[in-house]
C-alpha positions in Angstrom: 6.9 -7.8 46.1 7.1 -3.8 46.0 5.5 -3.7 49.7 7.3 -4.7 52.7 3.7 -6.0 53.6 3.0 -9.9 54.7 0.2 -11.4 53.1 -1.4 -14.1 51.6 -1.8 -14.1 47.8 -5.3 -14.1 46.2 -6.2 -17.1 44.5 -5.0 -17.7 40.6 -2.2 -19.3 40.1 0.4 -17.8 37.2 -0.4 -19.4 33.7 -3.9 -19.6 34.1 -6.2 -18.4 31.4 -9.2 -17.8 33.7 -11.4 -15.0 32.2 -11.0 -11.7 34.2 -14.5 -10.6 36.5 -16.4 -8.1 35.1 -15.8 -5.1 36.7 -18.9 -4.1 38.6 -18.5 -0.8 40.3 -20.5 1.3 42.7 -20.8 5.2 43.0 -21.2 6.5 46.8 -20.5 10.2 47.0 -20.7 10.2 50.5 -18.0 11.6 53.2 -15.0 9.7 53.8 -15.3 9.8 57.6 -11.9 8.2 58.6 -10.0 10.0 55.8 -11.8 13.4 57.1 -11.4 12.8 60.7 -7.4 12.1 60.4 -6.3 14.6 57.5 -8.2 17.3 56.7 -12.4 17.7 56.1 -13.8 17.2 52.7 -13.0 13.7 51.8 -15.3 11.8 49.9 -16.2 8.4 48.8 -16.1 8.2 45.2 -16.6 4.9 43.8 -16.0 1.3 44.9 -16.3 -2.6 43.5 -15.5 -6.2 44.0 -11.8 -7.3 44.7 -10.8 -10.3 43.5 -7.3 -10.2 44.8 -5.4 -9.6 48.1 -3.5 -6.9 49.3 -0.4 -7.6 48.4 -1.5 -7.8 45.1 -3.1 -4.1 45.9 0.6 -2.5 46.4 2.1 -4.1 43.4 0.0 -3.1 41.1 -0.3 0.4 42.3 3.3 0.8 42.8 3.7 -0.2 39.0 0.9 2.0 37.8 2.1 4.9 40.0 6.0 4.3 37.9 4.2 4.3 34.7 1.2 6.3 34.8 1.5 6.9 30.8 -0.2 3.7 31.1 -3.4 5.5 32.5 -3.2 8.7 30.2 -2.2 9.3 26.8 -1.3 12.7 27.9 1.7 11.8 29.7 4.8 10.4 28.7 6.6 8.8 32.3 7.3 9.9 35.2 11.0 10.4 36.7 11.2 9.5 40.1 12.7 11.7 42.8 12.4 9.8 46.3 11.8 6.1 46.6 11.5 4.8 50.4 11.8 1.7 48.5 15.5 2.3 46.5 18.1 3.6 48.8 20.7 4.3 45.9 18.1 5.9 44.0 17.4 8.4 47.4 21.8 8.6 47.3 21.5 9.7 43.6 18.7 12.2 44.3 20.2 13.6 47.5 23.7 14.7 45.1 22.4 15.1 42.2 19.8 17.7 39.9 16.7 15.9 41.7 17.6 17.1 45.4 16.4 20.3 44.3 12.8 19.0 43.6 13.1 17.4 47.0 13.2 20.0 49.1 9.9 21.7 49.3 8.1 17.8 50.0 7.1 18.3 53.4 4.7 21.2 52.3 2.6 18.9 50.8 1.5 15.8 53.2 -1.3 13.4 54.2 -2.0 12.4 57.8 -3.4 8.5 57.6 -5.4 7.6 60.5 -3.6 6.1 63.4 -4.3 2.7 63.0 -2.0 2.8 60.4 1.1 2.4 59.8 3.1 4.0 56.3 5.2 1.4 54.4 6.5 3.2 51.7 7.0 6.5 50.1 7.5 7.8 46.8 7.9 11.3 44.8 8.0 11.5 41.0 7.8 14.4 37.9 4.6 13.8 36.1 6.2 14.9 32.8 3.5 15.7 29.8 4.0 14.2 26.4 3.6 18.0 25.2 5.5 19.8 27.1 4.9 23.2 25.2 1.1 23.0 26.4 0.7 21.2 29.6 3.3 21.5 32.5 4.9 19.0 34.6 3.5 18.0 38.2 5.3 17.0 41.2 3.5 14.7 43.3 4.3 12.8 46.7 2.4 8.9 47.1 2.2 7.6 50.5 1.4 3.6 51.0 -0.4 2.6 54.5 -1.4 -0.3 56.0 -3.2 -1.8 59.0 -4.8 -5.0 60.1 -7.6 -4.8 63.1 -8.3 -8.2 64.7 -9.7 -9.8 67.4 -11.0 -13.3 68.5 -13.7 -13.4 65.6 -12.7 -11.9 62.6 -9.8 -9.9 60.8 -10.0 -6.7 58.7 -7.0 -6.0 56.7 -7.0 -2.3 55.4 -4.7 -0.6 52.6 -4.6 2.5 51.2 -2.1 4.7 48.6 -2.6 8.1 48.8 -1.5 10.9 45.6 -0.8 14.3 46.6 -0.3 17.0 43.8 2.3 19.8 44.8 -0.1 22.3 43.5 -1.9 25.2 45.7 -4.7 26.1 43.6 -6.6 24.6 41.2 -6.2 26.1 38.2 -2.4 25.3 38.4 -3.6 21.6 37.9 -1.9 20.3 34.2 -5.0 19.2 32.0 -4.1 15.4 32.3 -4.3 15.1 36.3 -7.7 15.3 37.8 -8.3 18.5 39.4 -8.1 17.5 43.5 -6.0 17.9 45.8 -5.9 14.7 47.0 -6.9 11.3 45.5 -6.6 8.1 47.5 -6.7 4.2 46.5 -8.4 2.1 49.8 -8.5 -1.8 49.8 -10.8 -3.4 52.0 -10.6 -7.1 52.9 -14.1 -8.7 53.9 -14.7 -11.1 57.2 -13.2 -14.4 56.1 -15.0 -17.2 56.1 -13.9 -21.0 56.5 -10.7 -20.9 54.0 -10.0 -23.6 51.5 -6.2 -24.5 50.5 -6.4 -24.0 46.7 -2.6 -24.7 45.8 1.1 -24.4 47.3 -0.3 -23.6 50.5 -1.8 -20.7 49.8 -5.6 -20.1 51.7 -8.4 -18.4 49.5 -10.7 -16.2 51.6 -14.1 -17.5 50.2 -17.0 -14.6 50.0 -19.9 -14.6 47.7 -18.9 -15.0 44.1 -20.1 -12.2 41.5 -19.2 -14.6 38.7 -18.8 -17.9 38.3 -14.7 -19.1 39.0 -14.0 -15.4 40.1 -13.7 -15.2 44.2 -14.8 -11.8 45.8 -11.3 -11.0 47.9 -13.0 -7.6 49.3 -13.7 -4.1 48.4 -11.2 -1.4 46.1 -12.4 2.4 46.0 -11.1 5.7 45.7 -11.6 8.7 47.5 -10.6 12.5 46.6 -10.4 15.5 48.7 -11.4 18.6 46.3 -10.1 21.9 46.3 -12.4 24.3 48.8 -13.7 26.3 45.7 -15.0 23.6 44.5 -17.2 21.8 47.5 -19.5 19.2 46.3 -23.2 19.1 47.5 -25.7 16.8 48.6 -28.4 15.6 45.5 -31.0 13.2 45.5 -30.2 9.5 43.6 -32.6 9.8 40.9 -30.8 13.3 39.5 -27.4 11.1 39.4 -25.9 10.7 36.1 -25.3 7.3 35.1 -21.6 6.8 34.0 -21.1 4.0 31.3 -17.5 2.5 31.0 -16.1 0.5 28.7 -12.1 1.3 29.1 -10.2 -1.9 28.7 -13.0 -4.4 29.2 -15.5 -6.5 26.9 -18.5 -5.3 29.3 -20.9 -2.1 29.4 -22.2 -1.4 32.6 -24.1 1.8 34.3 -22.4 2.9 37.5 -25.1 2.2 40.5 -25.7 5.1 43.1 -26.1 5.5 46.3 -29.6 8.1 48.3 -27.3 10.3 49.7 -24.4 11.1 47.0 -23.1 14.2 46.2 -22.7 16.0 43.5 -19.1 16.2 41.7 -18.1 17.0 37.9 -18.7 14.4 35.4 -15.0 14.5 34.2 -14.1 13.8 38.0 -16.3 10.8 38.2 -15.2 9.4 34.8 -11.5 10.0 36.0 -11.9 7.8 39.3 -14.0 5.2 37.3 -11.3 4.7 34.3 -8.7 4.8 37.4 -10.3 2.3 39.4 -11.1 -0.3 36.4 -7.3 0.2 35.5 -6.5 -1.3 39.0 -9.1 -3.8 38.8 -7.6 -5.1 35.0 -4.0 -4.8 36.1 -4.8 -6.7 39.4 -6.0 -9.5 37.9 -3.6 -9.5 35.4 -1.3 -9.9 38.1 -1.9 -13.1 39.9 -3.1 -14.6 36.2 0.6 -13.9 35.1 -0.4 -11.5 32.2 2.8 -10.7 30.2 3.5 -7.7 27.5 3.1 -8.8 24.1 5.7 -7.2 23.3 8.7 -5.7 25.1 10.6 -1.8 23.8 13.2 -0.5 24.5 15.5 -3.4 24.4 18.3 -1.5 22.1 17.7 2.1 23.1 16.9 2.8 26.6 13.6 4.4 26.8 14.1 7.8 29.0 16.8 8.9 26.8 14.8 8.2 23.3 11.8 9.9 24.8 13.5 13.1 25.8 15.3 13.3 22.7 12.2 13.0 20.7 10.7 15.8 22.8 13.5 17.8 21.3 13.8 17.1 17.9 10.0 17.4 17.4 10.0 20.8 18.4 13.2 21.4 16.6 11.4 20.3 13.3 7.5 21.2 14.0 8.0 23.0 10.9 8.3 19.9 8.5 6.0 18.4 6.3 5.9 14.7 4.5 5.0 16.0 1.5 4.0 19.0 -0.7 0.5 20.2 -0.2 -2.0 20.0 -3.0 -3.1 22.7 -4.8 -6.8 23.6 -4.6 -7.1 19.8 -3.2 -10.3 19.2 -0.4 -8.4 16.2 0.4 -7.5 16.6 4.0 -3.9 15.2 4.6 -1.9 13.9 7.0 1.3 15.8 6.6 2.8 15.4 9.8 2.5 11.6 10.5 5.4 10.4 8.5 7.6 13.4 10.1 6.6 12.3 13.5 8.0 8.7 12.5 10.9 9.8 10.9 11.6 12.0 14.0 11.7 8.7 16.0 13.0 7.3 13.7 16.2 9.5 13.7 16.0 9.7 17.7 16.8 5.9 17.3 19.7 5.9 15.2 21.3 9.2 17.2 21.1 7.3 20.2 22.0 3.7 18.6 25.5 5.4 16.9 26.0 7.0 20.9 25.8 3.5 21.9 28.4 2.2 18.8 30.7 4.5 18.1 33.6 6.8 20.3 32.8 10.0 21.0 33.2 12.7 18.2 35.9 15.0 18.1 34.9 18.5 17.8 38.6 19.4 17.2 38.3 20.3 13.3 34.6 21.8 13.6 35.7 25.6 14.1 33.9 28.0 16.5 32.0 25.4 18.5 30.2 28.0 21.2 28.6 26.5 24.3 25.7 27.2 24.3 25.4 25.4 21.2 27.0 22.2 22.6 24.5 23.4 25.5 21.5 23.0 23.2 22.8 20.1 21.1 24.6 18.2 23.2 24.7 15.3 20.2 27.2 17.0 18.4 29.7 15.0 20.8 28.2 12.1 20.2 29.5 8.9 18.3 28.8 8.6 14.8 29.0 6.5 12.2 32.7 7.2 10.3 32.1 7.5 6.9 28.6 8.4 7.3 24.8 7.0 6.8 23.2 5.5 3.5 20.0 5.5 3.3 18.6 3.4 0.5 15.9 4.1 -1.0 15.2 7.9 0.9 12.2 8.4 -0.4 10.9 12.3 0.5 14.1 12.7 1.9 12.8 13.6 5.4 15.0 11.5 7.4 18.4 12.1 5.7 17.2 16.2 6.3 17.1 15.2 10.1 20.1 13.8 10.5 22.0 16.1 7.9 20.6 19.4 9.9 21.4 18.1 13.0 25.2 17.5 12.3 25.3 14.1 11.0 27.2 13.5 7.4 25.6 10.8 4.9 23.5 10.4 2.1 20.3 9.6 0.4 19.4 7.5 -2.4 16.2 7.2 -4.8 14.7 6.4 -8.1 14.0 10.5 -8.5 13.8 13.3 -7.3 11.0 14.7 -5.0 9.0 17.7 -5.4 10.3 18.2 -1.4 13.6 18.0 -2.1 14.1 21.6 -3.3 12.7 22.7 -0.3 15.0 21.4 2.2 18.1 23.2 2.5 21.3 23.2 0.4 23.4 20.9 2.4 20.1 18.8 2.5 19.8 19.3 -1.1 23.4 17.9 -1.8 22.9 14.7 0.2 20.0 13.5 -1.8 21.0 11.8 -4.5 18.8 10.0 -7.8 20.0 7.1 -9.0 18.5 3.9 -10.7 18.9 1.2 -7.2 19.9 -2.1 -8.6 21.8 -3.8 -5.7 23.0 -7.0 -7.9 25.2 -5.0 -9.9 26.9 -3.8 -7.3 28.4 -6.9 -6.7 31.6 -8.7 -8.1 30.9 -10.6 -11.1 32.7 -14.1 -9.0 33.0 -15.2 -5.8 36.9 -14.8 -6.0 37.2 -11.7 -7.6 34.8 -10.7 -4.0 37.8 -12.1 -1.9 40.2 -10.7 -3.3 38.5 -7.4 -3.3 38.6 -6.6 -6.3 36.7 -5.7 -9.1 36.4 -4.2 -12.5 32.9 -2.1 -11.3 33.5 -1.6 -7.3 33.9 2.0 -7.4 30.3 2.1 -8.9 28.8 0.6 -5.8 27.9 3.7 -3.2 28.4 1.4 0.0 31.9 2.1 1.3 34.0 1.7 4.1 32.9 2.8 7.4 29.3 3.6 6.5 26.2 2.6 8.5 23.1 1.6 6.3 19.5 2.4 6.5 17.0 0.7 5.1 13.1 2.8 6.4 10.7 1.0 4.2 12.5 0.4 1.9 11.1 -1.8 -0.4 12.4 -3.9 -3.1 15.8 -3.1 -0.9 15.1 -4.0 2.3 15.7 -8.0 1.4 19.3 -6.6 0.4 20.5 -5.1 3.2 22.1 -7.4 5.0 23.7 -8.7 1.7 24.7 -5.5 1.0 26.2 -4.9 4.6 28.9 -7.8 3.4 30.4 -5.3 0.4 33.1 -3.3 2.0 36.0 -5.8 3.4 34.7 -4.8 7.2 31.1 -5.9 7.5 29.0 -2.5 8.3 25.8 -1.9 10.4 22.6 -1.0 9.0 18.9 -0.5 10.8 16.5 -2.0 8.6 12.8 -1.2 9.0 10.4 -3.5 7.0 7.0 -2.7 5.7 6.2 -4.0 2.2 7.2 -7.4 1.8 9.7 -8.2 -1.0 11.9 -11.3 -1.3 15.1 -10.6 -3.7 13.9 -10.3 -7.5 9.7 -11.4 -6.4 7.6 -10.3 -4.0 7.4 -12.5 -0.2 5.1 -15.1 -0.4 5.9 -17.6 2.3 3.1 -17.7 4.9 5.3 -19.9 7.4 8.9 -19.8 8.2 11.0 -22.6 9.3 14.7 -21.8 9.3 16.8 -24.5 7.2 18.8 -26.0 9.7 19.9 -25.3 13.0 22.5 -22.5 13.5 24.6 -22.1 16.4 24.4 -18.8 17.0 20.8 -18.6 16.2 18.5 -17.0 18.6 18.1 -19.5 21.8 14.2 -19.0 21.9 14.2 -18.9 18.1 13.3 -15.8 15.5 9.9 -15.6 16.8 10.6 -14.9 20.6 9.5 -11.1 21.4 7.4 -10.3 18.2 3.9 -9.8 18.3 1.8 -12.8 19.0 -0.2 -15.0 16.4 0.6 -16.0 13.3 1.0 -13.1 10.2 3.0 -12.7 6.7 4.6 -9.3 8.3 6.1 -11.8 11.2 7.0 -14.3 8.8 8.7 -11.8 6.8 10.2 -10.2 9.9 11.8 -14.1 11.0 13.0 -14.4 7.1 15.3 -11.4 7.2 16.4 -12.3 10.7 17.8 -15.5 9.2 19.0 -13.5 6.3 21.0 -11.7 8.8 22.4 -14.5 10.8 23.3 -16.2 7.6 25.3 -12.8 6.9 27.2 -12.7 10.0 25.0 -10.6 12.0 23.3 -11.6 15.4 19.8 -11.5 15.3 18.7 -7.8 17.3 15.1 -6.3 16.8 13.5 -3.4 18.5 9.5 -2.4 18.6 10.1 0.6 17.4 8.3 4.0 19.0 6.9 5.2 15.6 3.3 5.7 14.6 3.0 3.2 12.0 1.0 -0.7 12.5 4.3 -2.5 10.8 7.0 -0.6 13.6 9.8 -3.2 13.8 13.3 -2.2 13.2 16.1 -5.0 12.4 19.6 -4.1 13.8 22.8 -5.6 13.0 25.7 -4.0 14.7 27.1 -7.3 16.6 28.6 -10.0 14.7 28.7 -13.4 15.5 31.8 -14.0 13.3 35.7 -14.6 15.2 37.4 -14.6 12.1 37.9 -14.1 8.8 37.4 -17.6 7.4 33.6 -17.3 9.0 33.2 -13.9 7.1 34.6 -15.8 4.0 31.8 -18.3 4.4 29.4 -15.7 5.2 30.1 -13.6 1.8 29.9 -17.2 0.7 26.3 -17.6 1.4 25.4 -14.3 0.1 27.0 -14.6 -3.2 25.0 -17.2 -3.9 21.6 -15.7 -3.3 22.9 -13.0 -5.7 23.8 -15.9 -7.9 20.1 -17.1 -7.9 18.9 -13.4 -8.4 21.0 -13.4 -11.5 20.0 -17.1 -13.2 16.5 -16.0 -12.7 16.2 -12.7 -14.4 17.9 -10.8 -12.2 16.6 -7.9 -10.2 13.6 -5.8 -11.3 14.8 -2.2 -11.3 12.2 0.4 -11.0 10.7 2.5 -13.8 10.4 5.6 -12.8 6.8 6.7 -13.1 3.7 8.3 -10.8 3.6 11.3 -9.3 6.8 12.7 -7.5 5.8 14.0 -4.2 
């Protein structure tokens, strides 16, 4: 539990597949009395609804949304956090390190709660934007408080998590952050009434249900303090404008009003109603033990690929996917596939970090600072004998990597029409050449152990290379096959999107490996992909045991690119100890290629259709 708060957990036990409550809220628009009599004048009542969890539940939920608010807005892309009450080495960090500096002008911005309660946690993050070049980051303080008023009848437990914006006027507000100076979540529990034990001791507070199977725990609402040019005023109910929602749930509803509201902008009230039905879906997807679909950043740490996107981005805003069409009224999308080969490329920087020693800048002459300032991946680790990208397409991701100091190459069928566009060291990296992977292997298994063979020079796979494989077709069922070639297995990154088996196209709609492998995944191939049942996760599961049977372990990522088949296939970690497992591995391989070969071999590509 995030809060150092004591209570009892609302009702719902983990696992259970009780449909969430419709989320029924209320606009008041009145003063916030207690808020206005304790911190400053000006506070008002939003918006409320029906709670249907406890307090506990209240802090963990917010605590998680405050860590991640990209969850609430597209606009932003995390938040790095400064000051944690909660994480003393993360406070030791930020005390010695580049983050003390943000943490010294904190006091300036505060919020007194009223006295009755008492504040349980603190926290100050950097908003950042996920364009940086057009909105600006915000520093904000969040301030958790809690209080419990009894007596011999009844109990009121009381929460609130208050967000201050270090900003002093309004217009210095970034567009994705409401405009207010203060915005604060409150969490009332109702009277109880006689409790019922509904599991592992835990009491349920009983009020009047809203829905059937959903139990009313109390009341969640927000309140905001605007800034004084702004002040809201008073407006009769019937000139209120209904506000529809539909964010996140399967329900429309109109937002009901109160006589005596007052009037604030639409975009304000829209703001606290997509806020406070955020709260309401993650809550109950709390205590019903709701679970991500599907986990990133597994391979690549998150922070670190989302900063160097930023970069690269900007460093290549410039690009396009393809030529434009002349005199065309076809409107294309010529930035999409850069953006994802951006990523892309921000993967496989980071991966090689991760993989390979540091590089020596000892033979690259005249290395200034500020360059190494501005590209600080010109240190880092790198494949040795460079990438091969099979199958390269445009060419677009093998520019990346080329321009920003990585060596390798690119093959494809033919050229592009935006290959003479990129540069000349670009230019020499692309290379056409008719694909077909089965020659490049030895005509006999022995000839491959020895290694040696009449036409190995011919195969473009050497030594020391990593492989890439981004959509690549016909290819992509070879990769791992291919990775086997040079006497030391080498990596690849495989990223699958059409489905092709060896010499045919994919057409198994289930897949059941062939026996059990003892270094096959413990919670099997499908463990972490997308739920359900699909050819794309069949395939995905196919080359995964493609892989294993090649020596590799079997590594995925969901990969941060804008495209609805996103999974990458990594083998850099072998499962092998020795030579005679390689032996067996090559083995296994040659005899897929063996298949290939006794049934027609593999079908090489014509080259024809437009080059783009």
């Amino acid at each position: 539990m995030l809060s150092p708060v004591a209570s009892s957990r609302a009702g719902g036990s983990a696992g259970t597949t009780q449909p969430r409550p419709r989320f029924t809220p209320s606009a008041i628009g009145t003063e916030d009395v207690d808020l206005s009599s304790s911190d400053e004048a000006g506070w008002i009542d939003v918006i409320s609804a029906p709670c249907y969890f406890g307090v506990d539940v209240f802090f963990d939920t917010l605590a998680e949304l405050y860590l991640h608010p990209e969850r609430n807005s597209t606009n932003i892309l995390r938040a790095d956090i400064i000051h944690d009450s909660a994480n003393v080495k993360l406070d030791q960090a930020a005390a010695s390190g580049s983050l003390a500096q943000d943490d010294q002008d904190s006091s300036k911005y505060s919020f007194t709660a009223p006295s009755n309660y008492k504040t349980t946690r603190t926290i100050r993050r950097r908003i950042l934007p996920r364009r940086p070049t057009r909105d600006a980051p915000l520093l904000q303080d969040c301030t958790f408080h809690h209080s419990v008023a009894s007596n011999q009848t009844d109990s009121v437990e009381t929460a609130l998590l208050v967000m201050v914006p270090n900003v002093d006027r309004a217009e210095d507000v970034p567009y994705y952050h409401p405009i207010l100076r203060k915005l604060a979540f409150k969490y009332s529990s109702e009277t109880p009434s006689p409790s019922n034990t509904v599991g592992n001791g835990v009491e349920e507070t009983s009020l009047e249900p809203t829905e059937p199977g959903a139990e009313v725990r109390g009341t969640i609402s927000i309140s905001i303090l605007p800034f004084p040019s702004e002040p809201p005023s008073p407006f009769p109910q019937e000139s209120q404008p209904p506000i529809t929602s539909t964010t996140g749930s399967s329900h429309t509803h109109q937002v009901e009003s109160t006589s005596e509201s007052r009037v604030l902008p639409n975009r304000t009230y829209r703001t606290c109603l997509h806020l406070l039905e955020t709260l309401h879906k993650h809550g109950w997807g709390r205590i019903t033990g709701y679970q991500k679909r599907v986990v990133h950043d597994v391979i690549v740490e998150k922070t670190s690929f989302q900063d160097l996107y930023l970069t690269l981005k900007e460093r290549h805003k410039h690009l396009d996917s393809r030529v434009k069409k002349v005199r065309s009224n076809i409107l294309e999308d010529l930035k999409r596939h850069v953006w994802k080969d951006v990523a892309v490329a921000c993967f496989l920087m980071l991966l090689w970090k991760d993989m390979y020693p540091a590089h020596d800048l000892s033979d690259v002459p005249d290395v200034a600072p500020e360059v190494l300032k501005d590209r600080p991946w010109l240190r880092w680790g790198r494949p040795d004998n460079g990438f091969l990208d099979l199958g390269c397409g445009n060419g677009l991701l093998v520019h990346i990597l080329v321009s920003e100091g990585y060596s390798g190459k690119g093959l494809e069928l033919r050229t592009r029409k935006t290959w003479p566009n990129y540069p000349q060291q670009t230019q020499d990296a692309l290379i056409e050449m008719p694909i077909n992977p089965e020659t490049w292997f030895p005509p006999t298994l022995k000839e491959w152990q020895n290694d040696s063979w009449a036409a190995k020079n011919d195969c473009p796979i050497r030594e020391g290379m990593f492989l890439i494989g981004n959509h690549a077709d016909e290819m992509t069922p070879w990769i791992p096959l291919l990775s086997l070639l040079p006497s030391t297995p080498v990596p690849y990154l495989s990223l699958p999107c059409c489905l092709h088996a060896l010499n045919a196209p994919f057409t198994l709609s289930k897949f059941v490996p062939l026996y059990e492998h003892l270094s096959a995944p413990v919670d099997g191939f499908a463990h972490g992909l997308d739920e359900g049942e699909s050819r794309y996760k069949t395939y995905l599961m196919w080359l995964g045991w493609s892989g294993l049977m090649c020596g590799w372990r079997w590594e995925k990522e969901g990969m941060r690119v804008p495209s609805t088949k996103g999974w990458g296939i990594v083998g850099r970690s072998r499962w092998t100890a020795s030579s005679e497992e390689d032996a067996s591995c090559r083995e296994w391989a040659f005899d897929q290629v063996t298949q290939v070969r006794q049934t027609g071999g593999f079908l090489v590509r014509e080259k024809e259709g437009n080059p783009h």
